[in-house]
C-alpha positions, -999 to +999 in steps of 0.1 A: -375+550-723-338+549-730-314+528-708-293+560-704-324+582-691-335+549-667-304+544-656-290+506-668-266+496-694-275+461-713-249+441-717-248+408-737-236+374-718-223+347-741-212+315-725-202+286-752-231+281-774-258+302-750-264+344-755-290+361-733-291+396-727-293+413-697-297+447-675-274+464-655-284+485-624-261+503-604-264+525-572-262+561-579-222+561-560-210+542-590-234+560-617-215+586-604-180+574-601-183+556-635-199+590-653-186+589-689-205+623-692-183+658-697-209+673-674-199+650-645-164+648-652-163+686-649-181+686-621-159+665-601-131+682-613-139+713-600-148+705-567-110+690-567-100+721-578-113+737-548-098+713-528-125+686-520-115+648-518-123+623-544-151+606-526-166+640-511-169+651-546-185+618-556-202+619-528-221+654-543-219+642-575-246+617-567-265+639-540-269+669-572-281+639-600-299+614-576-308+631-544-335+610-539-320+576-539-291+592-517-312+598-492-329+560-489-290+548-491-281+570-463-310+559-441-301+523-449-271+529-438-280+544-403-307+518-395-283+491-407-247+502-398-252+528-374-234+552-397-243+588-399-227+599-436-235+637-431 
Protein backbone atom coordinates (compact mmCIF):
# COMPACT_ATOMS: atom_id res chain seq x y z
CA UNK A 1 0.00 0.00 0.00
CA UNK A 2 0.83 3.70 -0.10
CA UNK A 3 2.99 5.43 2.59
CA UNK A 4 0.17 7.97 3.03
CA UNK A 5 -2.64 5.20 3.65
CA UNK A 6 0.18 3.23 6.11
CA UNK A 7 1.02 6.00 7.68
CA UNK A 8 5.06 6.87 7.05
CA UNK A 9 6.74 9.33 4.88
CA UNK A 10 10.23 8.05 3.21
CA UNK A 11 12.74 10.29 3.43
CA UNK A 12 16.17 10.07 1.79
CA UNK A 13 19.50 10.44 4.06
CA UNK A 14 22.57 11.51 2.28
CA UNK A 15 25.72 11.79 4.32
CA UNK A 16 29.08 12.61 2.02
CA UNK A 17 29.35 10.00 -0.53
CA UNK A 18 26.55 7.45 1.28
CA UNK A 19 22.44 7.64 0.30
CA UNK A 20 20.08 5.07 1.95
CA UNK A 21 16.51 5.60 2.20
CA UNK A 22 14.51 5.29 5.03
CA UNK A 23 10.87 5.22 6.81
CA UNK A 24 9.33 7.45 8.93
CA UNK A 25 6.72 6.46 11.62
CA UNK A 26 5.16 8.76 13.77
CA UNK A 27 2.57 8.45 16.67
CA UNK A 28 -0.84 9.43 15.78
CA UNK A 29 -0.44 13.04 18.17
CA UNK A 30 2.06 14.30 15.60
CA UNK A 31 0.13 12.64 12.40
CA UNK A 32 -2.19 14.76 13.78
CA UNK A 33 -0.53 17.94 14.69
CA UNK A 34 1.61 17.76 11.45
CA UNK A 35 -1.81 16.96 9.14
CA UNK A 36 -1.14 18.70 5.72
CA UNK A 37 -4.69 17.49 4.90
CA UNK A 38 -7.75 20.39 4.47
CA UNK A 39 -9.91 17.80 6.15
CA UNK A 40 -7.82 17.96 9.40
CA UNK A 41 -6.94 21.43 9.20
CA UNK A 42 -10.69 22.15 9.17
CA UNK A 43 -11.29 20.10 11.65
CA UNK A 44 -9.10 21.56 14.19
CA UNK A 45 -10.18 24.77 13.21
CA UNK A 46 -13.50 24.33 14.11
CA UNK A 47 -13.18 22.86 17.33
CA UNK A 48 -11.08 26.34 17.97
CA UNK A 49 -13.87 28.03 16.81
CA UNK A 50 -16.01 26.65 19.40
CA UNK A 51 -13.57 27.47 21.82
CA UNK A 52 -11.47 24.19 22.42
CA UNK A 53 -7.61 24.53 23.16
CA UNK A 54 -5.00 23.57 20.70
CA UNK A 55 -4.04 20.35 22.24
CA UNK A 56 -7.81 19.31 23.11
CA UNK A 57 -8.49 19.66 19.54
CA UNK A 58 -5.46 17.65 18.62
CA UNK A 59 -6.13 15.58 21.14
CA UNK A 60 -9.69 14.62 19.10
CA UNK A 61 -8.15 15.03 16.04
CA UNK A 62 -6.18 11.79 16.70
CA UNK A 63 -8.98 9.98 18.84
CA UNK A 64 -11.59 10.54 15.42
CA UNK A 65 -8.57 9.20 12.75
CA UNK A 66 -6.63 6.67 15.02
CA UNK A 67 -8.83 5.73 17.87
CA UNK A 68 -7.30 2.64 18.20
CA UNK A 69 -3.68 3.44 18.70
CA UNK A 70 -5.05 6.31 21.12
CA UNK A 71 -6.28 4.08 23.28
CA UNK A 72 -2.85 1.72 23.62
CA UNK A 73 -1.01 5.33 24.13
CA UNK A 74 -3.30 6.20 26.76
CA UNK A 75 -3.00 2.87 28.62
CA UNK A 76 0.80 3.18 28.31
CA UNK A 77 0.56 6.09 29.83
CA UNK A 78 -1.42 5.05 33.00
CA UNK A 79 0.55 1.83 33.55
CA UNK A 80 3.70 3.89 33.02
CA UNK A 81 3.19 7.47 34.31
CA UNK A 82 0.24 7.17 36.42
CA UNK A 83 -1.56 9.64 34.15
CA UNK A 84 -5.23 9.45 33.51
CA UNK A 85 -5.57 11.67 30.02
CA UNK A 86 -9.47 11.47 30.03
Amino acid sequence: GSAKDNWFSSFMLSVEHLTSWHRLFVDPLSRAMYSSDGPDFEFVQQRRREGAGIHDAVWELAWKKSGPEMASLERWLEEHEGKKTA
